[in-house]
C-alpha positions in Angstrom: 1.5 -4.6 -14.8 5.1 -4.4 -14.0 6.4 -2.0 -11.7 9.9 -2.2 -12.4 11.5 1.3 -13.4 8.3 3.0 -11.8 7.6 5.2 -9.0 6.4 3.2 -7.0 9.7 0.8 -7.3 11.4 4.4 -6.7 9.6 4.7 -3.2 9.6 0.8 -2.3 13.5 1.1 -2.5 13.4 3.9 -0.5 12.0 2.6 2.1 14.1 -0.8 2.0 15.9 -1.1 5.4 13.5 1.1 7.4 11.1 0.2 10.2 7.8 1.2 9.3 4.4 0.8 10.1 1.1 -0.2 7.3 -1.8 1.3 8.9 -5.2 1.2 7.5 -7.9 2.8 9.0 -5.7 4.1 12.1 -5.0 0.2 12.7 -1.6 -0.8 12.7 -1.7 -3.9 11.1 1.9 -4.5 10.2 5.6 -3.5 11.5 8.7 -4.8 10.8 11.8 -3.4 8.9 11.6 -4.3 5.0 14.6 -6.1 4.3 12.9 -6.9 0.4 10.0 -6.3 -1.6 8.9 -8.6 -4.3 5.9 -8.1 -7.2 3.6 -11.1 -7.7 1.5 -10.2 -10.2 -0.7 -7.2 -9.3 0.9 -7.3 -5.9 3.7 -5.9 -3.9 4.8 -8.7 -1.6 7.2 -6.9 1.2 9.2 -9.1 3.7 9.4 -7.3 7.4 11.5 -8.4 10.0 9.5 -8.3 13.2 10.4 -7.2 16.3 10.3 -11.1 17.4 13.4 -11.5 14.6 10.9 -13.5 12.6 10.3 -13.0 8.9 6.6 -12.4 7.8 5.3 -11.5 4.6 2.6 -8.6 3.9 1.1 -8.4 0.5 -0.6 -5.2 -0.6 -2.3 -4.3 -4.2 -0.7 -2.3 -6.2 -2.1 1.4 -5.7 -3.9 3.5 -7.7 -2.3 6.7 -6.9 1.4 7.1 -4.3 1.9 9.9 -2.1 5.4 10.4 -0.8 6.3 12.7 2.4 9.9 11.7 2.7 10.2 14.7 4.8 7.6 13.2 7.5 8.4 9.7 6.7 5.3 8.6 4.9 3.9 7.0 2.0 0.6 7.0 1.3 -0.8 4.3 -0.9 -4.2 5.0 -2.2 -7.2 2.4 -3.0 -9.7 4.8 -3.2 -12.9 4.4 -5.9 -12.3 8.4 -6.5 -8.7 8.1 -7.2 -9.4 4.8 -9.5 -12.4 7.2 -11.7 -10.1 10.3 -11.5 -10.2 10.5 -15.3 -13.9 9.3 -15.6 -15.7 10.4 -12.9 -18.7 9.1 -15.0 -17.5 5.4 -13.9 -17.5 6.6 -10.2 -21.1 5.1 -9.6 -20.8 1.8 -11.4 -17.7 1.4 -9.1 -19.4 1.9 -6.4 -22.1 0.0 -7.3 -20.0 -3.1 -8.0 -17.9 -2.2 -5.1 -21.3 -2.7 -2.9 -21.9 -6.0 -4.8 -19.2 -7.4 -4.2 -19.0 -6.7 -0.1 -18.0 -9.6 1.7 -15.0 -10.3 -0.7 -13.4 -7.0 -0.6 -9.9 -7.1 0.6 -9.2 -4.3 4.0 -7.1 -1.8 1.2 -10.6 -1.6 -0.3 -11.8 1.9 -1.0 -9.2 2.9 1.6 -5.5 4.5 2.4 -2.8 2.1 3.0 -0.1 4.4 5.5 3.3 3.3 5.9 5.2 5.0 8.4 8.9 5.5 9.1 9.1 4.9 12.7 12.6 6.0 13.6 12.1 8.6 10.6 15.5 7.1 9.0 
């Protein structure tokens, strides 16, 4: 999957240059300002200057569904089973199924929403 010309590139540039916030779970558990975002394959790769002017790396799948509220300063980036089966719904349980399997080597965007908030709302 490439995501060049997409969406999602569309709202990754956007938020090039911001300090934000990726919260999952109501845990922050990045912030920096995104200076560049890279795709490796079926990952977005974003570099963050940290308060501490050091350079560290976050690397989050590529989501199932985006939700953009420029307007509040937030993109949502959705890893949710449901949103995965939105056009099958009859594969919902054998996600979930193999989501339960598979427990202690699910990633923490699993079956989640990745929030990435403005901070200064730039």
């Amino acid at each position: 999957m490439n995501i060049s010309s997409s969406h999602l590139e569309d709202v990754c540039k956007s938020l090039l240059q911001r300090t934000v916030s990726f919260i999952v779970k109501n845990k922050i558990i990045k912030k920096g300002k995104i200076e560049l975002f890279t795709q490796r394959n079926f990952y977005i790769v974003f570099h963050l200057l940290t308060n501490k002017n050091k350079t560290e790396k976050l690397e989050v799948p590529i989501p199932f569904s985006i939700e953009e509220h420029s307007d509040d300063g937030l993109v949502f980036f959705d890893y949710r089973i449901v949103t995965l089966s939105k056009y099958f719904p009859e594969t919902q349980p054998e996600l979930l199924k193999l989501l339960d399997k598979n427990k202690g080597k699910n990633t923490k965007f699993t079956n989640t929403i990745l929030s990435i908030e403005n901070i200064n709302n730039e």
